[in-house]
C-alpha angles and dihedrals in degrees: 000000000000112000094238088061084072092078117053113199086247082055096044084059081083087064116075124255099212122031130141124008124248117301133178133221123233118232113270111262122206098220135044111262113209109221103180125007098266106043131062121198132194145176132219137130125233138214131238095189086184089059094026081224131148120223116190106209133187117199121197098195117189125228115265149086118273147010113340122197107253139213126207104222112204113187127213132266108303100021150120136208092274086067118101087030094160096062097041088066092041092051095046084045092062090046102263121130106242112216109183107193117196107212096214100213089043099046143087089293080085092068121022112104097016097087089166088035099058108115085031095067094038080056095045087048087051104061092043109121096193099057094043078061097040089056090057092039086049093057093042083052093049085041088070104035095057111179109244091252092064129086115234095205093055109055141156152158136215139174142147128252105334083013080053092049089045088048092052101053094036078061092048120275111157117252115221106263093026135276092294102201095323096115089220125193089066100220096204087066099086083179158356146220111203114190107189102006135213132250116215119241128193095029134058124254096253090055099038096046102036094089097059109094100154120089117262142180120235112198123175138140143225101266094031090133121150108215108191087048091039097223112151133225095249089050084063089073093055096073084063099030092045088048136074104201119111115276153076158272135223126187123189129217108238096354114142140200089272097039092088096042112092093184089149092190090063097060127190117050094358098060095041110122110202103116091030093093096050089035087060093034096061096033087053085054096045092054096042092057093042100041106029103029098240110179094191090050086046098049086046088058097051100052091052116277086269105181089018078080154068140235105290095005108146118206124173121193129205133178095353 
């Protein structure tokens, strides 16, 4: 069977229809550019010969001998790997490895050139099987081509909006009509960070989140609202409230859908950076309680995030 007959379209109703905005990818560079003292970047693209699929990777690595924990970062509908900018150099900044992964079918290929056609060719993306699957099938495939600099016993993955919705069945939401042969959860991700996520759709809570059993950060905002998918802000609570693994949830006052993008190229709404501070903030403490085992970042957590958030932010822990 052909990978893309895993997901049938009533299936694919789980995946979002809108997520990030438009992004676009830099030119590959042969060599590393440093861009602060502690962080090295660099560009390539990698090759799954089983797919014969490209898969165009950044990698934010931090200074420092030895193994880092390392985070997969997934980017929404319509974007690159320079999307979600702002948490790849937090995150390099705390000592985890960053690896953006750009998902080509799901990525900015759906918009540029097609200036009237913009939001025809992000639907069209939406409702393609085969690159709902292909976003799963990339980060497996990352899972198991670590760079040197990444520790294979801490590691985690992270996106926004379809990112969300890849960080949340890597994790272990169920697909309509099973796993088939998948092996999701995937048991080397020790954590997520989920920014917009997704609510599931075709299968009840107990059934779509049950599978879930590593602990995982929920952040949305007040005005986080899709509106080609039509999901809602207040839909974005039920992938935490409807689960029972470890983690927490964070909701921002004012953010909206585009407030945890970063796809520069976009402009506008999409590049504002507003929530991106307190978005990094609580993902990097997150990770650091989860993956390193940090007692001060846990214990922050539990008593509420406190200075992590904003005037009216709302954040609930549990298990942690």
């Amino acid at each position: 069977m052909k990978h893309g007959a895993v997901l049938s379209r009533r299936a694919l109703l789980a995946a979002p229809a809108f997520l990030a905005a438009p992004g676009c990818a830099a030119a590959p560079q042969a060599n590393p550019r440093p861009t602060e003292a502690r962080i090295t970047e660099s560009r390539t693209t990698w090759r799954d010969g089983s797919r014969a699929r490209d898969i165009p990777v950044l990698i934010r690595t931090p200074a420092g001998g030895g193994p880092a924990p390392a985070v997969i970062v997934s980017h929404g509908l319509g974007g690159s790997r320079e999307g979600l900018g702002y948490l790849g150099r937090a995150l390099a900044e705390g000592g985890f490895v960053a690896i953006h992964l750009q998902h080509i079918g799901s990525d900015d290929s759906l918009w540029r050139g097609a200036a009237a056609d913009r939001l025809v060719g992000l639907a069209a993306g939406a409702l393609d099987v085969q690159a709902a699957l292909d976003r799963l099938l990339d980060v497996k495939f990352a899972l198991s081509n670590l760079p040197p600099a990444a520790d294979p016993a801490r590691l985690a993955i992270a996106g926004h909006s379809y990112g969300a919705w890849t960080v949340q069945h890597m994790l272990g939401e169920r697909l309509p009509g099973g796993d088939r042969g998948l092996g999701l959860p995937d048991a080397r991700l020790r954590a997520g960070v989920a920014l917009s996520p997704i609510p599931a759709r075709g299968l009840p809570p107990r059934l779509a989140y049950a599978g879930i059993a590593a602990p995982l950060l929920h952040v949305t905002g007040t005005e986080d609202h899709g509106f080609i998918e039509g999901v809602r802000a207040p839909a974005r609570r039920a992938p935490f409230e409807g689960s029972a693994n470890p983690g927490a949830l964070a909701v921002l006052q004012g953010a909206a859908h585009a407030s945890f993008a970063d796809e520069q190229d976009a402009g506008g709404r999409y590049a504002e950076a507003t929530f991106h501070a307190r978005a990094a903030a609580l993902s990097v403490t997150f990770l650091d309680a989860v993956l390193r085992g940090d007692a001060a970042a846990a214990a922050t957590l539990r008593a509420g995030a406190g200075a992590l958030l904003g005037p009216g932010d709302e954040f609930v822990v549990r298990g942690l």
